[in-house]
DRENLUMFI-803394 format. One line per 10 residues: for each residue x, z, y negated of C-alpha. Coordinates in pm, whole numbers, plus 50000, padded with zeros to 5 digits. Example, Ala and Ser with C-alpha at 12.3 -4.5 7.8 and 13.67 -1.06 7.14 Angstrom:
<pts>
51230,50780,50450 | 51367,50714,50106;
</pts>
This chain:
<pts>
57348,94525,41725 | 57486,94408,41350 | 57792,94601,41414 | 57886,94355,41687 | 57782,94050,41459 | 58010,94213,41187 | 58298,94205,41492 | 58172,93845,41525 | 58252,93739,41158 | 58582,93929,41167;
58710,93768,41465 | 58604,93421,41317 | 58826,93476,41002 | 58620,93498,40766 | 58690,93787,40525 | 58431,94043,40558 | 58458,94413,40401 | 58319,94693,40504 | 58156,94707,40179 | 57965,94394,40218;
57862,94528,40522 | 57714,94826,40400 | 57545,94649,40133 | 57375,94370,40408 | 57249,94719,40577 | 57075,94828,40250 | 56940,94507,40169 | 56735,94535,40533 | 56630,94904,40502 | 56515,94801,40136;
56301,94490,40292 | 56455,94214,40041 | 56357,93971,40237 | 56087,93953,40487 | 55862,94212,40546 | 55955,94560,40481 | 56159,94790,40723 | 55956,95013,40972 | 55981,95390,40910 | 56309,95441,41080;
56660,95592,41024 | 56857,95380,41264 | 57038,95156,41006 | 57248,94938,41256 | 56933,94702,41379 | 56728,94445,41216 | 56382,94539,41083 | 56091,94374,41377 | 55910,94072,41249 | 56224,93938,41066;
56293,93562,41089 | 56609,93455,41191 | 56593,93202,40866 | 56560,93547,40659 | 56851,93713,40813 | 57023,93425,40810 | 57053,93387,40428 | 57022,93738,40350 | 57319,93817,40545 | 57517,93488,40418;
57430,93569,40049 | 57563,93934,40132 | 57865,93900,40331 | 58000,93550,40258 | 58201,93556,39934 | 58312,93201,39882 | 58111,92860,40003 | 58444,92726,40188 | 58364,92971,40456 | 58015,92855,40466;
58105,92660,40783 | 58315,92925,40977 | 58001,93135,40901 | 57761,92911,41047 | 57952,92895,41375 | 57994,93220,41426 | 57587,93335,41319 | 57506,93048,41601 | 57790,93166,41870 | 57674,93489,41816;
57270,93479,41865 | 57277,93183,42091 | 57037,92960,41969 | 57029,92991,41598 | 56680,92859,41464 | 56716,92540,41235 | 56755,92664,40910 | 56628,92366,40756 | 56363,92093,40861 | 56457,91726,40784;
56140,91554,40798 | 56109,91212,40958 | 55847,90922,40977 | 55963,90801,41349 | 55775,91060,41590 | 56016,91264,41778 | 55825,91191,42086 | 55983,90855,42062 | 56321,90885,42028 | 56291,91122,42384;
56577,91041,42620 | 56466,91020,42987 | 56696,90759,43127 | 57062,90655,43068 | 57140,90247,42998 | 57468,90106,43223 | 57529,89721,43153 | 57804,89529,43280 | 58043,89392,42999 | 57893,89070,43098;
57540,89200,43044 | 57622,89347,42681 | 57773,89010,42613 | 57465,88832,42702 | 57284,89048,42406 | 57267,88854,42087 | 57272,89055,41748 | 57046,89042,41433 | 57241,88947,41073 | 57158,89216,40806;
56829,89068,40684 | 56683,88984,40977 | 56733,89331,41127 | 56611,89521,40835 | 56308,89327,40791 | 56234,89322,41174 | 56268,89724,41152 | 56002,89712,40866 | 55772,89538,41129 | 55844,89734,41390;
55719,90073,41215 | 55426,89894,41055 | 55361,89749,41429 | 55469,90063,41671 | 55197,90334,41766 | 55349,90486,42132 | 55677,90543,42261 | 55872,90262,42431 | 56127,90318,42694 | 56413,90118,42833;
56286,89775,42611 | 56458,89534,42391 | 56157,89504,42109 | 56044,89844,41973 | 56213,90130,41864 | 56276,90366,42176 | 56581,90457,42404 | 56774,90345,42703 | 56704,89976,42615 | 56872,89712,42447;
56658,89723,42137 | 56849,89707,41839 | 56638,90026,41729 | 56657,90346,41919 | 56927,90537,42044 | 57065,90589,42413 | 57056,90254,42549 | 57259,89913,42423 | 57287,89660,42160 | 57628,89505,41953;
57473,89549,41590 | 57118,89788,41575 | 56982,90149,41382 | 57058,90394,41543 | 56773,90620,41491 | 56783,90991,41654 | 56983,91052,41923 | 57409,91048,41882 | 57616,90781,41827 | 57811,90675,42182;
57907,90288,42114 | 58025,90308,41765 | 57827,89978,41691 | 57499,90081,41430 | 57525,89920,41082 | 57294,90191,40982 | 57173,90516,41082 | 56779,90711,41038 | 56877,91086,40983 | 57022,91309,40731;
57361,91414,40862 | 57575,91739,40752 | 57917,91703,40732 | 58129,92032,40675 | 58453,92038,40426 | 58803,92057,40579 | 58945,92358,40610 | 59205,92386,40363 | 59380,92687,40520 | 59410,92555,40879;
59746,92649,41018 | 59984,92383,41051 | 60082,92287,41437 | 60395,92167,41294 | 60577,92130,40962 | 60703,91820,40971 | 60404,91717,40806 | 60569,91880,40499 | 60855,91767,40571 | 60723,91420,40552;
60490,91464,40239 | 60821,91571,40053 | 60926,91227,39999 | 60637,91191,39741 | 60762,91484,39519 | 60926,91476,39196 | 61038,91762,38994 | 61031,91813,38680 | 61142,92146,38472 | 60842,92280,38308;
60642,92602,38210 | 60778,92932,38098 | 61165,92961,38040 | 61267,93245,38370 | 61524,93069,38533 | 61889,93110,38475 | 62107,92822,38410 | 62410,92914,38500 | 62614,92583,38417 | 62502,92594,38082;
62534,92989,38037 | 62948,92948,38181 | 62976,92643,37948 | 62812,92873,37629 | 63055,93141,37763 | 63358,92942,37748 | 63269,92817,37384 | 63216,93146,37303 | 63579,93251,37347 | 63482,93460,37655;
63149,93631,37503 | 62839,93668,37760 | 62584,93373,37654 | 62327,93392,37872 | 62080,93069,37947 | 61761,93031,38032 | 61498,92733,38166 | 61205,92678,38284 | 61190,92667,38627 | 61140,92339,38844;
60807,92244,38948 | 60656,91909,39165 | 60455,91710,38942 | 60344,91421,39139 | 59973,91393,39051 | 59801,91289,39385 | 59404,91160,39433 | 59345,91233,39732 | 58915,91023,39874 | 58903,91181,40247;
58637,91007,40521 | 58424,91275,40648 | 58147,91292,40938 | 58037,91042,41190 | 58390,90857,41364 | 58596,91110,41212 | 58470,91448,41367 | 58713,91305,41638 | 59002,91346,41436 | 58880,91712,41222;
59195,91914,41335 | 59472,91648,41259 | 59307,91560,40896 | 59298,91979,40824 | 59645,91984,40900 | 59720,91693,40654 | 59495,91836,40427 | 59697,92155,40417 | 60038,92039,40373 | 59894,91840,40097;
59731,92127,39881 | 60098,92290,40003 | 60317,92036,39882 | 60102,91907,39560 | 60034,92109,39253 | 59851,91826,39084 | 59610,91769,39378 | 59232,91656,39327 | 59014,91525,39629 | 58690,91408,39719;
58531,91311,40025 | 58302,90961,40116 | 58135,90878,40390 | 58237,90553,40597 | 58361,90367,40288 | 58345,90442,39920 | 58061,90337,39714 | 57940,90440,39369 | 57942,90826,39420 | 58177,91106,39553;
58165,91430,39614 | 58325,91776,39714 | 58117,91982,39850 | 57930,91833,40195 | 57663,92081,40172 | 57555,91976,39866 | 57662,91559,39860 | 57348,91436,39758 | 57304,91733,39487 | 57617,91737,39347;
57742,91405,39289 | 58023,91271,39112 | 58076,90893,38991 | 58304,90695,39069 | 58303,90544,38782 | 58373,90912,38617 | 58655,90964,38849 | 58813,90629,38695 | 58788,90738,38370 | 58893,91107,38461;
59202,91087,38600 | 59511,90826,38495 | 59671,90563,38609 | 60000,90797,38699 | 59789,90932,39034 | 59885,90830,39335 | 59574,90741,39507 | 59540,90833,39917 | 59278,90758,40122 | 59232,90900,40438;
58956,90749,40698 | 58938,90580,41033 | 58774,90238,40849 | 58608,90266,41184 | 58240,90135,41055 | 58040,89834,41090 | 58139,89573,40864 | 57818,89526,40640 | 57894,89875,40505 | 58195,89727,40331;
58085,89331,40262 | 57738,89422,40189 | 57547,89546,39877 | 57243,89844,40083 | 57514,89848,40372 | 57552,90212,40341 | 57436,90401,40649 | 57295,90661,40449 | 57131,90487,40132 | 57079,90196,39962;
57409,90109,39773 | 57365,89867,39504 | 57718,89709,39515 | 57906,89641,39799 | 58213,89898,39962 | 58452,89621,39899 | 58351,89632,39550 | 58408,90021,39503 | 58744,89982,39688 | 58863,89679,39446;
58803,89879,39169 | 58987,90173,39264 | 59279,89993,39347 | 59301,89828,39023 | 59272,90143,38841 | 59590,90294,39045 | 59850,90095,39130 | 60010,90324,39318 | 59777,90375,39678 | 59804,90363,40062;
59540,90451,40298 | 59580,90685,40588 | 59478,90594,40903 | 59445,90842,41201 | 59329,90570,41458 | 59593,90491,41693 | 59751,90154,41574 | 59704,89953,41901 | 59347,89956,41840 | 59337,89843,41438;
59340,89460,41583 | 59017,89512,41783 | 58796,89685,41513 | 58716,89416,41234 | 58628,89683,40973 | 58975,89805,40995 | 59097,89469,40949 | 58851,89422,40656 | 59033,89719,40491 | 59370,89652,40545;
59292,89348,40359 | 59158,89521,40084 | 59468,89776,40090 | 59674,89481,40036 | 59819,89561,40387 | 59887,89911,40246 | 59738,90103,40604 | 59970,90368,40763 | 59922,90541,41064 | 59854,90917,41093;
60203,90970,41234 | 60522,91117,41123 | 60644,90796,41064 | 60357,90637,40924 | 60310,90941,40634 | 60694,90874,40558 | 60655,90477,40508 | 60361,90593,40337 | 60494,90861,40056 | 60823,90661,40059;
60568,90332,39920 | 60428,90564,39709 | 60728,90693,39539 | 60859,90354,39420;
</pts>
């Protein structure tokens, strides 16, 4: 059986030995975790009454050397035993028995238009009555929280401006949303489709001759020659290097899991092209924290104030994001879909721009729909017009902005 799931991993990428292996093997004969192994000398199966939780971090812990493949693992431990258990329980107030989805919502455009929508306070103090007031499920409604309706709480039904609570976002209209979400990293070592990526990212770089003198000059050694009435002088320098300093704040989850392979690929040819790279990802728009690791975002956090003060004002700053959001999570201060923000996005966005004049923001919506999505508009504003499409000509306006 495990020699198959080793197969699995291999065929996924992710760098397993034989070693590790081995040692995973040993670690289930010795009963590390769960309950100890049955009298048996058949190494290659599980031990009966293990939990698929306790296999599932034993054999992560044992076979998975770096966290960046954390993701690639988790794909193939769930492609290969069909039905992975949840390895970890995010526990909500709203009864799951609500948020069931029996029946599926179709309005006419002139029926959505018909459906007026609640300003910020006014929906978050109606939600506070609505879970103080709520004890069954509600169906197809345009009051309680519930789905297939046109209550601006719920999932699975309709409304221009609710919380989206359970359930998976279709319209692209909550201002906030009731769940913990995991994001994964992108994959730094995707393969590029196509270099002219590079190719395009190349108008940022400047070189400079630094480091460890290895290089011959010849100019300079022919011109010592010469001087030297014929005599070999030989001339060294150090060897040319790029050292454009680039900040690179990525959008991650939500709008932008449509858009995962093209963003890798930038992603890529930026850790490629840029020896002075540092990134961090946000969620949606940037508020007071970062971070760089989306398994751990709400452990490990990083300030943005700290990232100010960190790095100088010779980075070029990038963002990269959809600005595809409602628009409270920019203009307002607790906008955040995931937490309470004291300040507003706009705020956060100001403030980095200030700090380095040099920025553009990376957009990998297509262009003919910026006009129609008033968050994106919002942004551009706040990027001083500085918004490029994710195209080949876009990243060249871009890094050729950049460069001045």
């Amino acid at each position: 059986m495990l020699i198959d799931f080793f197969y699995t991993l291999r065929a996924a990428k992710l760098p397993v030995s034989v070693k590790e292996f081995l040692t995973l093997l040993e670690a289930l004969k010795l009963g590390v975790v769960g309950p100890k192994t049955p009298s048996s000398d058949d190494e290659d199966s599980a031990p009966s009454g293990y939990k698929l939780e306790d296999f599932y971090f034993l054999s992560r812990a044992t076979l998975v050397k770096d966290e960046k493949h954390y993701d690639k693992f988790d794909r193939a431990f769930a492609a290969y035993f069909h039905g992975v258990e949840l390895v970890t329980d995010f526990t909500k107030e709203v009864p799951l028995d609500w948020l069931k989805k029996t029946l599926e919502l179709n309005l006419s455009p002139e029926q959505k238009a018909a459906i007026e929508k609640m300003g910020w306070d006014e929906l978050m103090e109606t939600l506070k009555k609505r879970l103080e007031e709520q004890k069954e499920r509600h169906e197809g409604g345009n009051k309680w929280i519930g789905t297939g309706g046109t209550s601006p709480f719920g999932h699975g039904g309709y409304n221009p401006q609710g919380v989206r609570i359970g359930g998976a976002g279709k319209n692209k209209s909550a201002v906030k949303v009731w769940e913990q979400r995991a994001y994964r990293d992108y994959d730094d070592t995707q393969e590029l489709g196509t270099r002219n990526i590079k190719v395009a990212l190349r108008r940022l770089r400047k070189f400079a001759r630094e480091g460890h003198i290895e290089e011959l000059d010849l100019d300079d050694t022919i011109r010592s020659t010469a001087a030297n009435a014929g005599y070999l002088d030989i001339k060294m320098r150090p060897e040319r290097h790029n050292n454009v300093k680039v900040l690179l704040l990525m959008d991650v989850g939500g709008t932008m899991d449509e858009h995962i392979a093209r963003v890798e690929e930038l992603f890529s040819a930026a850790k490629t092209e840029f020896k002075h790279l540092e990134f961090y990802y946000f969620h949606n728009c940037l508020y007071d924290f970062v971070w760089k690791n989306n398994r751990r975002r709400f452990a490990e956090k990083f300030p943005t104030w700290d990232i100010v003060r960190k790095y100088n004002k010779d980075y070029k700053l990038i963002f990269i994001g959809d600005a595809t959001m409602s628009p409270y999570e920019i203009l307002q201060p607790g906008g955040s879909v995931e937490y309470s923000n004291e300040e507003a996005g706009a705020e956060w966005l100001g403030r980095l721009t200030h700090a380095y004049p040099q920025f553009a923001w990376i957009n990998p919506e297509p262009q003919g729909v910026w006009r129609y999505r008033q968050s994106i508009s919002i942004v551009q504003q706040l990027m001083s017009q500085r918004m490029f499409p994710m195209t080949l000509k876009g990243l060249e306006d871009a890094m050729r902005l950049l460069s001045k």
